[in-house]
C-alpha positions as CSV (number, residue, x, y, z in Angstrom):
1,X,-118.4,41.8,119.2
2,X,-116.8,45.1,117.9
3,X,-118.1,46.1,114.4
4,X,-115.3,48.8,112.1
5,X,-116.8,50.4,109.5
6,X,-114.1,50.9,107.4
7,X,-113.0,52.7,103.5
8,X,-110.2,51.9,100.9
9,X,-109.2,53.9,97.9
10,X,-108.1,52.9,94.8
11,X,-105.9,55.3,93.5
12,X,-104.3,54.7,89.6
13,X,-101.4,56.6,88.5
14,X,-102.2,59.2,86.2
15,X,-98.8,59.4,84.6
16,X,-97.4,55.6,84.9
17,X,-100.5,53.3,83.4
18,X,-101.1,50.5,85.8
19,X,-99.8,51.7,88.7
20,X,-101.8,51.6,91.6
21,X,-101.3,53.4,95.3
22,X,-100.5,51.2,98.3
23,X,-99.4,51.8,101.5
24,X,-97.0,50.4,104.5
25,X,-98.7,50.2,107.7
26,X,-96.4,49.5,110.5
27,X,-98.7,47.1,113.4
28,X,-98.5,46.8,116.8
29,X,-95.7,44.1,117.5
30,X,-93.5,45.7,114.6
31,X,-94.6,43.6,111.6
32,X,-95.6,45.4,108.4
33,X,-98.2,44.7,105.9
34,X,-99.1,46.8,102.6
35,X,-102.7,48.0,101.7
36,X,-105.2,50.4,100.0
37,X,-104.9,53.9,102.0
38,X,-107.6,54.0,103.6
39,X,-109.3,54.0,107.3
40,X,-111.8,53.6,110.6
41,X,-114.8,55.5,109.4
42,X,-115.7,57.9,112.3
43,X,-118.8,58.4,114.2
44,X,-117.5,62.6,113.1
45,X,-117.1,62.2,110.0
46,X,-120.4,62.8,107.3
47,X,-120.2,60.1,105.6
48,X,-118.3,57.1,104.8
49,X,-117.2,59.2,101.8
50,X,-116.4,62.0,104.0
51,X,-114.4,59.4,106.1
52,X,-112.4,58.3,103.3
53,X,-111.2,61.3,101.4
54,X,-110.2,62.0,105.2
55,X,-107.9,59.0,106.1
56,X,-106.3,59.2,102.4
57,X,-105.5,62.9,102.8
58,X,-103.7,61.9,105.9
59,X,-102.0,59.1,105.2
60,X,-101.3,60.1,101.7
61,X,-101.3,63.8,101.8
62,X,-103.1,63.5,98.5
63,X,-106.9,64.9,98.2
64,X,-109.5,63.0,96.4
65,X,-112.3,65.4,94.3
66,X,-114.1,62.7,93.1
67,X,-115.0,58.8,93.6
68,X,-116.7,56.0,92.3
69,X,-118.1,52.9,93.9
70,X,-118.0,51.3,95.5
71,X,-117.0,48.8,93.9
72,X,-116.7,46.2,96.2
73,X,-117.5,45.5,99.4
74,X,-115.7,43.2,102.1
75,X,-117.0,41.9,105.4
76,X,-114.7,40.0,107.9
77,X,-115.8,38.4,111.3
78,X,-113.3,37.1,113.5
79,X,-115.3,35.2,116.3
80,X,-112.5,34.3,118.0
81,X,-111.0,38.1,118.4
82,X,-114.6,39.6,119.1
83,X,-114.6,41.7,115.7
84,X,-116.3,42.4,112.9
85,X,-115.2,45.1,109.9
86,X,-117.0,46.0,107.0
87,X,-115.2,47.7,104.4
88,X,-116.7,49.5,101.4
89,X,-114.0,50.0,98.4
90,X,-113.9,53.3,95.9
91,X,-111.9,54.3,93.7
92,X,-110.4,57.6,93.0
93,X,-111.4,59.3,90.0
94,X,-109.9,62.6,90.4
95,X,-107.3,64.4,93.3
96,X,-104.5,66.9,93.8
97,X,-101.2,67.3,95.2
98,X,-98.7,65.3,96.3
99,X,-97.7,62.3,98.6
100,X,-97.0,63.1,101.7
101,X,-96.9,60.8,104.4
102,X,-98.0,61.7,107.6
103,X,-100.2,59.4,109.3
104,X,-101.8,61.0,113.0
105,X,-102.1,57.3,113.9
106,X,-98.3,56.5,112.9
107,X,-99.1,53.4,111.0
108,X,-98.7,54.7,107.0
109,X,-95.3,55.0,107.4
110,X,-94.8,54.8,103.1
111,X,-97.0,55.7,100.4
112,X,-95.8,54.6,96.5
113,X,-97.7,54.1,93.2
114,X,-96.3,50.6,92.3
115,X,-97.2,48.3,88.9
116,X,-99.8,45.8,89.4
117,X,-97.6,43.1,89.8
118,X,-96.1,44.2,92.5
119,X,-98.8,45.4,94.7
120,X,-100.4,41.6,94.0
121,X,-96.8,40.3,95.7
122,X,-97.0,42.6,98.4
123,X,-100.6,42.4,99.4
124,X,-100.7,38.2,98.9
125,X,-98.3,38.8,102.4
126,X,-101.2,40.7,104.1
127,X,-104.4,39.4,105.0
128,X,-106.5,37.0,102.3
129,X,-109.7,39.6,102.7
130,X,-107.5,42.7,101.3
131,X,-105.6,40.7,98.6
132,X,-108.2,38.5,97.1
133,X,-110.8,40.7,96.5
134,X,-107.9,43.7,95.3
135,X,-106.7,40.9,92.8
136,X,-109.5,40.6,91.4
137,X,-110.8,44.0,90.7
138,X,-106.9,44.3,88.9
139,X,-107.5,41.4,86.8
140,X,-111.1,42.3,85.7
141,X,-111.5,46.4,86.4
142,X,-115.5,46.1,87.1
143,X,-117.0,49.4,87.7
144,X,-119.6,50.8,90.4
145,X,-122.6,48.9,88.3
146,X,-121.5,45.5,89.2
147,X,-120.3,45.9,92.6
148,X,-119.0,42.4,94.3
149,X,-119.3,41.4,97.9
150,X,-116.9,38.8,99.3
151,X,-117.2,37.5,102.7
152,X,-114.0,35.8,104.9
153,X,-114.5,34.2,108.6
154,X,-111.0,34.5,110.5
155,X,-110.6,31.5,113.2
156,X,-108.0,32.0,115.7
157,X,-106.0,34.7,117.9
158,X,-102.5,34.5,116.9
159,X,-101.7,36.4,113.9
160,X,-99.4,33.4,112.5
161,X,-102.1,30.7,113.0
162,X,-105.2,32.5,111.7
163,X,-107.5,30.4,109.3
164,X,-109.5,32.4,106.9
165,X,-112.6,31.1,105.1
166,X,-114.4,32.7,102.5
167,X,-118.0,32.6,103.0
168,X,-120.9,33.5,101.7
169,X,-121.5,37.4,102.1
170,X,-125.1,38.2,104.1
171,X,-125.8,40.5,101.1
172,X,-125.5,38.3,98.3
């Protein structure tokens, strides 16, 4: 089974209240989807902090100074595929400069601050493990002292005919 270790940001709009960072990843087979920015945590990189302020520098071209969090945590096993990913959520308390897409793995290929009703429309197209638990922290804004974990089992190969489950997480 392949384990990822992977980050997600969430960035608010300083300057337009409610409006939260998302970005489109073109996949292999050309579909798109839209998430947190975010990434693969590497075996190089310090710390999954370290990892994250990383991958949202380059798909963003925004730096994060400061985080909080997590505050939530996601773990998805897809028997079926051979793969597991664990994904620890922060958000973004302070950061400079501006966005500037330019992904080294070509798969941002857009980066917008969009009102929360609109990043719940485009993420309910993506996978149930990046929606649900992003819906929920938008409805209810917990912070890093009640920090939820949510579990999902994918069944199937195809990306068309997966079934997701949510499960009980290992942790809880």
């Amino acid at each position: 089974m392949r384990a990822w270790r992977v980050a997600g940001a969430l960035l608010e709009a300083a300057d337009h209240a409610g409006h939260l960072l998302l970005v489109r990843n073109q996949r292999h087979g050309g579909h798109t989807d839209w998430s947190t920015p975010g990434g693969v945590i590497d075996d190089t990189d310090a710390d999954v902090l370290a990892g994250l302020t990383r991958e949202v520098q380059e798909e963003t071209g925004l730096r994060v100074t400061e985080w909080e969090g997590p505050l939530y945590e996601v773990l998805a096993t897809a028997p079926d595929m051979e793969w597991e990913m664990r994904a620890d959520v922060y958000r973004a308390v302070a950061w400079e400069g501006e966005i500037l897409v330019a992904d080294p793995d070509g798969i941002v290929v857009e980066a917008e601050f969009l009102p929360v009703d609109r990043c719940l429309s485009l993420l309910a197209e993506g996978a149930r493990w990046v929606h649900e638990p992003m819906a929920e922290w938008m409805a209810e804004r917990w912070g890093p002292d009640a920090i939820r974990r949510y579990a999902y089992e994918v069944r199937g190969v195809s990306r068309g005919a997966l079934e997701v489950q949510r499960t009980a997480h290992p942790g809880s």
